[in-house]
C-alpha positions as CSV (number, residue, x, y, z in Angstrom):
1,X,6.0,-25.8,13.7
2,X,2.3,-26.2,12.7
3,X,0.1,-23.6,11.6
4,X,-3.4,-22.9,12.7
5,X,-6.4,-22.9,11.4
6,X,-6.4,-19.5,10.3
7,X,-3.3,-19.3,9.2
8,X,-3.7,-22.6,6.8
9,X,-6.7,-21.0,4.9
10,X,-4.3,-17.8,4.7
11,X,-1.5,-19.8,3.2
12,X,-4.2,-20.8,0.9
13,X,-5.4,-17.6,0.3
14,X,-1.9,-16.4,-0.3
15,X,-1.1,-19.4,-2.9
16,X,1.8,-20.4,-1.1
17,X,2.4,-23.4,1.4
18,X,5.0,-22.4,3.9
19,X,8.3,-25.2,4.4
20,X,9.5,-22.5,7.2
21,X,6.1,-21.3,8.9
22,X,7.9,-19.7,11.2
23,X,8.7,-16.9,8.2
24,X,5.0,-16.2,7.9
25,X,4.3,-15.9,11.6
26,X,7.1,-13.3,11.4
27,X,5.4,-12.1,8.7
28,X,2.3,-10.9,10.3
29,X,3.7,-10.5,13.7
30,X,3.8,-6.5,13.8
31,X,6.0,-4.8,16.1
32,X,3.5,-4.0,18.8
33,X,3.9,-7.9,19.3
34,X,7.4,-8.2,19.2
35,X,9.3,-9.7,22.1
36,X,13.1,-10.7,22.7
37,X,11.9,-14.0,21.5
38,X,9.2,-13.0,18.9
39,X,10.5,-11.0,15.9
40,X,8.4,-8.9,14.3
41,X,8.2,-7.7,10.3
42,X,10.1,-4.9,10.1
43,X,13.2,-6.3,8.7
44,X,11.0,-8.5,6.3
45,X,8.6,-5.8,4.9
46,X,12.3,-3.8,4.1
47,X,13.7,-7.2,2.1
48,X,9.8,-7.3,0.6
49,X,9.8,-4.0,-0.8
50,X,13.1,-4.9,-3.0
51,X,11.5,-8.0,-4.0
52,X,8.3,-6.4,-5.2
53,X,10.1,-3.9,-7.3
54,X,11.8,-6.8,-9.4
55,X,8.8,-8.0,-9.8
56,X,7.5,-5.3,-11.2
57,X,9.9,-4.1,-13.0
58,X,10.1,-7.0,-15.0
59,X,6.3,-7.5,-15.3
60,X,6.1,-4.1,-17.4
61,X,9.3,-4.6,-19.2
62,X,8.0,-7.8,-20.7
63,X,3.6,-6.3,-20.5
64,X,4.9,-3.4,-22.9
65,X,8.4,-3.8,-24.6
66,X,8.0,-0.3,-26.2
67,X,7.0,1.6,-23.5
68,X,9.8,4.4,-22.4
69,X,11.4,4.6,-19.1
70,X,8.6,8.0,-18.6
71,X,5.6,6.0,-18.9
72,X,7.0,3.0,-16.7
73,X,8.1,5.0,-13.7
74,X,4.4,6.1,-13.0
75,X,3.1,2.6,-13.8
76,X,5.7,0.9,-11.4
77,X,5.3,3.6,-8.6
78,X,1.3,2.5,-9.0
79,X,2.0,-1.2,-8.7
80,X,4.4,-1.0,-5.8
81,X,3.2,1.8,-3.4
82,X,1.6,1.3,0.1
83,X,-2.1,1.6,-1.3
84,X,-1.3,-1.0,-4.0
85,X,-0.2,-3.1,-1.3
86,X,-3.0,-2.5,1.2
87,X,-5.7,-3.3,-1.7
88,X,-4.0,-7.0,-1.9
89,X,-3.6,-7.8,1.1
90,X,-7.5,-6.8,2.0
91,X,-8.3,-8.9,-1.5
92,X,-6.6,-12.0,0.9
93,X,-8.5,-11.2,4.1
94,X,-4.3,-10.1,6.1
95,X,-5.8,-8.5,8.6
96,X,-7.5,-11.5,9.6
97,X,-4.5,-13.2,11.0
98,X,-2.3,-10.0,11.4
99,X,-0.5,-10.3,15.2
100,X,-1.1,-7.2,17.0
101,X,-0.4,-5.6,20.6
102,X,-3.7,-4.8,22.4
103,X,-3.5,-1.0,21.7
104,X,-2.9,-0.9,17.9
105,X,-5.7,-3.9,17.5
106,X,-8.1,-1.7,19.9
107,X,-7.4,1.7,17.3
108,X,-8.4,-0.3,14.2
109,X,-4.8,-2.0,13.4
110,X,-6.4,-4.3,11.2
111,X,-7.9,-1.9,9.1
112,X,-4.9,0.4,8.9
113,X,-3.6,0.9,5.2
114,X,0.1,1.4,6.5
115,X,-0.1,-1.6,8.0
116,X,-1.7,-3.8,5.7
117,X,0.8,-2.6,3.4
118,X,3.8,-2.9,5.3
119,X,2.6,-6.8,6.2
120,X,1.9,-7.4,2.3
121,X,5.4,-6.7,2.0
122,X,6.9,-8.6,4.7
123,X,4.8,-11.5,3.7
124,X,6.4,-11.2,-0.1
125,X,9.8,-11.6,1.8
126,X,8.7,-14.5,3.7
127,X,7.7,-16.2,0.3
128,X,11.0,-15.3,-1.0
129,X,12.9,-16.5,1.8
130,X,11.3,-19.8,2.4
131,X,11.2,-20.4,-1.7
132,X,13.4,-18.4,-3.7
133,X,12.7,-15.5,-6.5
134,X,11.0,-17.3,-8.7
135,X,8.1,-18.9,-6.5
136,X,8.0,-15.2,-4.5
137,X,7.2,-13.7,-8.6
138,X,4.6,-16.1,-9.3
139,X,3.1,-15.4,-6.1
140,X,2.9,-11.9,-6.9
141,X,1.7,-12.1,-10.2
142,X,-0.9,-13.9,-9.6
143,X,-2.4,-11.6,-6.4
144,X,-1.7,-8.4,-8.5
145,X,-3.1,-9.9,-11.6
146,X,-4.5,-7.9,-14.5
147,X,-3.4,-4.9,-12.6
148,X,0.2,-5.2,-14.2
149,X,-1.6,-5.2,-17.6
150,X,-4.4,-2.5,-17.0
151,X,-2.2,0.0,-15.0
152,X,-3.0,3.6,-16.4
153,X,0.3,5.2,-18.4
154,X,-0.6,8.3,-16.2
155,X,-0.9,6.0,-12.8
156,X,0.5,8.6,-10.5
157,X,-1.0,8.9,-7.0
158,X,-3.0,12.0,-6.6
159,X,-0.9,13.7,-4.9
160,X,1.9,13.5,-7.7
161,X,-0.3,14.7,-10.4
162,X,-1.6,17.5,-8.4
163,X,1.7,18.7,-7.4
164,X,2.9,18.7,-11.3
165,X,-0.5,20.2,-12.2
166,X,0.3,23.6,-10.4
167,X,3.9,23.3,-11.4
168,X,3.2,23.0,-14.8
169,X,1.4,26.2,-14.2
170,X,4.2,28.3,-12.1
171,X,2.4,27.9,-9.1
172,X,3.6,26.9,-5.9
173,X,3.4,23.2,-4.0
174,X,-0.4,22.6,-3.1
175,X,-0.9,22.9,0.9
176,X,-2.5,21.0,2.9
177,X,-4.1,21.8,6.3
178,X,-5.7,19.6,9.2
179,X,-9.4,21.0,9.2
180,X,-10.2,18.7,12.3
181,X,-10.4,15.5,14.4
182,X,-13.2,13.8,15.0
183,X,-14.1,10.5,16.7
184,X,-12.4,8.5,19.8
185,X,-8.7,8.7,20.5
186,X,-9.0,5.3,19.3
187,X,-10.2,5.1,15.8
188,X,-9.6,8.9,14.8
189,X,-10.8,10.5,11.8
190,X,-9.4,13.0,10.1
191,X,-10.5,15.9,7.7
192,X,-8.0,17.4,5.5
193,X,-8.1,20.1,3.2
194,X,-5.5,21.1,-0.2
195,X,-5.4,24.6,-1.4
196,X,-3.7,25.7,-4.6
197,X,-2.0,29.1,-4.7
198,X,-4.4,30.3,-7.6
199,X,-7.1,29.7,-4.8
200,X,-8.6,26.3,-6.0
201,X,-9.4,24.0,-2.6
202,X,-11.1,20.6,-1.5
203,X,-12.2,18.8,1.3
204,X,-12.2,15.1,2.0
205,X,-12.5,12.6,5.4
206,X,-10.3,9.4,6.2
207,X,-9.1,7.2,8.8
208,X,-5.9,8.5,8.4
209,X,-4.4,11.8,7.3
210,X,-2.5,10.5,4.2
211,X,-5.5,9.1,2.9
212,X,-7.5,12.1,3.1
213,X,-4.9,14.2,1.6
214,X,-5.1,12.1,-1.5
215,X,-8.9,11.9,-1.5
216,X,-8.7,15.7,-1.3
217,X,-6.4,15.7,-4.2
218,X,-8.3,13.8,-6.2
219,X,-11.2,15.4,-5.7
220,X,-9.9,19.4,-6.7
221,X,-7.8,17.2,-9.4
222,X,-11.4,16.1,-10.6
223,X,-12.8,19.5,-9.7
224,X,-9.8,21.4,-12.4
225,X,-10.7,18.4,-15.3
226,X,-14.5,19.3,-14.8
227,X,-14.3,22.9,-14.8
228,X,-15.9,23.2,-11.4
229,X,-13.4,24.1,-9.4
């Protein structure tokens, strides 16, 4: 099987030339494409997932030989989560050559962090299968680069450290509310809102809900260290 164009300068992009292309076009392929005779990632982006984690788990093992098991949780739950994994795979232009029914490319599927992040993953797999652990860790390494070395000891996503912030405090779970929709059915926009029981609240506006709730987050998080809120 020969590769494109496109997906050449991706495998270049990626660092990795493909002996089974057919693993990277099942890779990208996401499951508004998928066919009886065209799989699509899913499978992949569950075996990816697994292989990340190594990954990082033995990237901060051997970046900090001191650290406790409490500070590497939050660094490792940094390096491996679905925003981690969107930010690469917009670093190596994914989208570009992502494989998408006509309805999920038409609402922005190339855009979308879910599934940016679920292809980064599925395309770690396909590394791993077509080369084995060790090729699939340099790969990684070498996209996620100083980020194993520079990831904060408190690296949790907002959400996290806002939840522990008002637990720490005896208050209840942070809520968060829907304010409104805005834009065509297409390429949606949402605003979200978090309120804390003591009263605090925040506002922020994404593409999708999950990524407004952790804007809002961060922003009342921001708001408490401040004093503003």
């Amino acid at each position: 099987m020969k590769l494109s164009a496109d997906m050449k300068a991706f495998e270049e992009r990626l660092g990795h030339q493909f002996g089974r292309p057919e693993l990277l076009l099942r890779a990208l392929t996401h499951p508004s494409m998928s066919s009886p005779t065209r799989e699509d990632n899913q499978r992949l982006e569950f075996l990816g997932d697994r292989v990340l984690g190594l990954v990082m788990a033995e990237a901060l093992l051997k970046a900090d030989r001191n650290a406790a098991e409490g500070l590497l949780a939050p660094r490792f739950n940094a390096l491996v989560r679905k925003e981690a994994c969107a930010d690469i795979a917009r670093e190596i232009a994914l989208g570009d050559v992502l494989k998408l029914g006509r309805s999920e490319m038409m609402s922005g599927g190339r855009r979308k962090q879910a599934l940016l992040g679920d292809a980064m993953e599925a395309v770690i797999a396909a590394v791993y299968r077509d080369a084995g652990f060790e090729v699939a860790r340099d790969v990684v390494l070498k996209l996620w680069g100083k980020r194993v070395e520079t990831v904060e000891a408190d690296a949790r996503d907002p959400k996290t450290a806002l939840q522990e912030w008002a637990q720490a405090r005896g208050q209840q779970p942070p809520r968060y509310q829907e304010v409104s929709r805005d834009g065509p059915p297409h390429q949606p926009t949402f605003t979200m809102s978090v309120t804390l029981e003591s009263g605090e609240t925040a506002k922020a506006t994404a593409g999708a809900k999950r990524t407004a709730e952790q804007t809002a987050a961060k922003t009342l998080l921001d708001q408490l260290e401040s004093g503003s809120a």
